[in-house]
PyMOL CGO cylinders between C-alpha atoms (Angstrom):
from pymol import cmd
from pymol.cgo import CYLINDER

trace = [
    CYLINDER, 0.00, 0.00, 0.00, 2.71, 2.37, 0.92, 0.3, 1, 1, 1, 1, 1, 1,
    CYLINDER, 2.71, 2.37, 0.92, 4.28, 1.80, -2.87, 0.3, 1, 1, 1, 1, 1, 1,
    CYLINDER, 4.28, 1.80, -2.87, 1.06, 3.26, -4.23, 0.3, 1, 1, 1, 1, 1, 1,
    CYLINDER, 1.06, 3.26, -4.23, 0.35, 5.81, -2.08, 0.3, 1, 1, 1, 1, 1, 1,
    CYLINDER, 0.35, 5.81, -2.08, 4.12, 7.31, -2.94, 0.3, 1, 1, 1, 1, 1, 1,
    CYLINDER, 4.12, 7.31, -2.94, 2.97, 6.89, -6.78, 0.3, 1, 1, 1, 1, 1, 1,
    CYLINDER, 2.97, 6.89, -6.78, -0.62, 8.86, -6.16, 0.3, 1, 1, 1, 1, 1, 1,
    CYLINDER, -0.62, 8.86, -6.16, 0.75, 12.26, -5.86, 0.3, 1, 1, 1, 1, 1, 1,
    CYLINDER, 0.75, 12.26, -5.86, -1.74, 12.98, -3.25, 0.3, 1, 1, 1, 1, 1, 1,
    CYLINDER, -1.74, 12.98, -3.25, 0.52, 14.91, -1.17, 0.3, 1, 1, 1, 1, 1, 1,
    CYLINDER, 0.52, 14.91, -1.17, 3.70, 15.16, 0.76, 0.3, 1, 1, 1, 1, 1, 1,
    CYLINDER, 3.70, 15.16, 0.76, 2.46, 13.75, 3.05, 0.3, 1, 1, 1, 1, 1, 1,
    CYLINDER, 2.46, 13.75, 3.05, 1.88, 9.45, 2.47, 0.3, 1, 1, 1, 1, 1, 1,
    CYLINDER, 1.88, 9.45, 2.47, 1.26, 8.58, 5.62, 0.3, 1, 1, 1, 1, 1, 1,
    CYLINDER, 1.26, 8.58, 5.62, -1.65, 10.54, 6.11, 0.3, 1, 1, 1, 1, 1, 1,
    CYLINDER, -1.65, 10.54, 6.11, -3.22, 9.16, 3.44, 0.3, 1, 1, 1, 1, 1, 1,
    CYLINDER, -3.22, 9.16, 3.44, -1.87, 5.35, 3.74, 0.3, 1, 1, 1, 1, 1, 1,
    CYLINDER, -1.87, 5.35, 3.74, -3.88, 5.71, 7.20, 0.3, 1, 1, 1, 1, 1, 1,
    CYLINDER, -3.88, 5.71, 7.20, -6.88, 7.26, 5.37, 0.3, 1, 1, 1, 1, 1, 1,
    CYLINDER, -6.88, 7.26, 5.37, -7.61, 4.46, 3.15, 0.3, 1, 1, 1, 1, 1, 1,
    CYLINDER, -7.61, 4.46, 3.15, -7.24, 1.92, 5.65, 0.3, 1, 1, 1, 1, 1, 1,
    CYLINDER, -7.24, 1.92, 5.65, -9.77, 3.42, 7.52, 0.3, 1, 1, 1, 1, 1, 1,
    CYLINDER, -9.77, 3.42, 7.52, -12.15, 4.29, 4.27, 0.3, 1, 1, 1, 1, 1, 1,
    CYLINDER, -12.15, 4.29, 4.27, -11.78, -0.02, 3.40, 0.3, 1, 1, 1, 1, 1, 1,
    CYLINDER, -11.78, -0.02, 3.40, -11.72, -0.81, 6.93, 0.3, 1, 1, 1, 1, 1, 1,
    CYLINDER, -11.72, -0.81, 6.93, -7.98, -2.65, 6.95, 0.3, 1, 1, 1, 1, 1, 1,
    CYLINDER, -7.98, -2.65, 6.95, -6.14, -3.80, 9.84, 0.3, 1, 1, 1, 1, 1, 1,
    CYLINDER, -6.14, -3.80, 9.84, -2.97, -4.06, 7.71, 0.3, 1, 1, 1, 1, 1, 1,
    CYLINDER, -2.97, -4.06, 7.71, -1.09, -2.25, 5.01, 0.3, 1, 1, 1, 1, 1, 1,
    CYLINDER, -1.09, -2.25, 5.01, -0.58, -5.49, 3.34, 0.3, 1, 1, 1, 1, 1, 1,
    CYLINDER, -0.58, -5.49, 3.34, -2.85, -6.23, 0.27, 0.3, 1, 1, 1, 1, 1, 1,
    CYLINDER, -2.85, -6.23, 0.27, -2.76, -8.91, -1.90, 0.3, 1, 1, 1, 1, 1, 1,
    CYLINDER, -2.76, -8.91, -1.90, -3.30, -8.90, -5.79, 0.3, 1, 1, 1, 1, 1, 1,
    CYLINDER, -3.30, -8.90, -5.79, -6.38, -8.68, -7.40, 0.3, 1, 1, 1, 1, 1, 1,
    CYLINDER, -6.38, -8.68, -7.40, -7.65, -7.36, -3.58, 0.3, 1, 1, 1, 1, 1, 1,
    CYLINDER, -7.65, -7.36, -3.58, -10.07, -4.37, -4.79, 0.3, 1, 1, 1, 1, 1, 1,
    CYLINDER, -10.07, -4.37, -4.79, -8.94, -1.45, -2.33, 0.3, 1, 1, 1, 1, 1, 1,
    CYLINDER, -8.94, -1.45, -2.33, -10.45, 2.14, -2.93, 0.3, 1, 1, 1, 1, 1, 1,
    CYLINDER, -10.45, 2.14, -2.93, -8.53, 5.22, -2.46, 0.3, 1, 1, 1, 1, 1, 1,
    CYLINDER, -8.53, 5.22, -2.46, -9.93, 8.42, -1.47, 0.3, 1, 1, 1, 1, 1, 1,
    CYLINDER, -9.93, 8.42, -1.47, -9.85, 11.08, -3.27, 0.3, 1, 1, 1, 1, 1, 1,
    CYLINDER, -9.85, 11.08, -3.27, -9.70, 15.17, -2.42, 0.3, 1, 1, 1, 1, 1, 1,
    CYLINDER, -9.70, 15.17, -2.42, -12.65, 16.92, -3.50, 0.3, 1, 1, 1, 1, 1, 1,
]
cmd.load_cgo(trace, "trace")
């Protein structure tokens, strides 16, 4: 998760939103395995 976070360009700031979308899909875990849907949100 970290990997795509850095590749977003969300902001400086990945942690913030690595912790974000665990929270928005409800993870325990930064690990995700492939084909795992995920969703990432998004700045309005």
């Amino acid at each position: 998760m970290w990997e795509l976070a850095a590749e977003s360009n969300y902001s400086s700031d990945i942690s913030a939103l690595v912790d974000k979308t665990m929270r928005y899909n409800n993870l325990r875990s930064t690990y995700i395995e492939p084909g795992q849907v995920i969703y990432i949100p998004v700045r309005s």
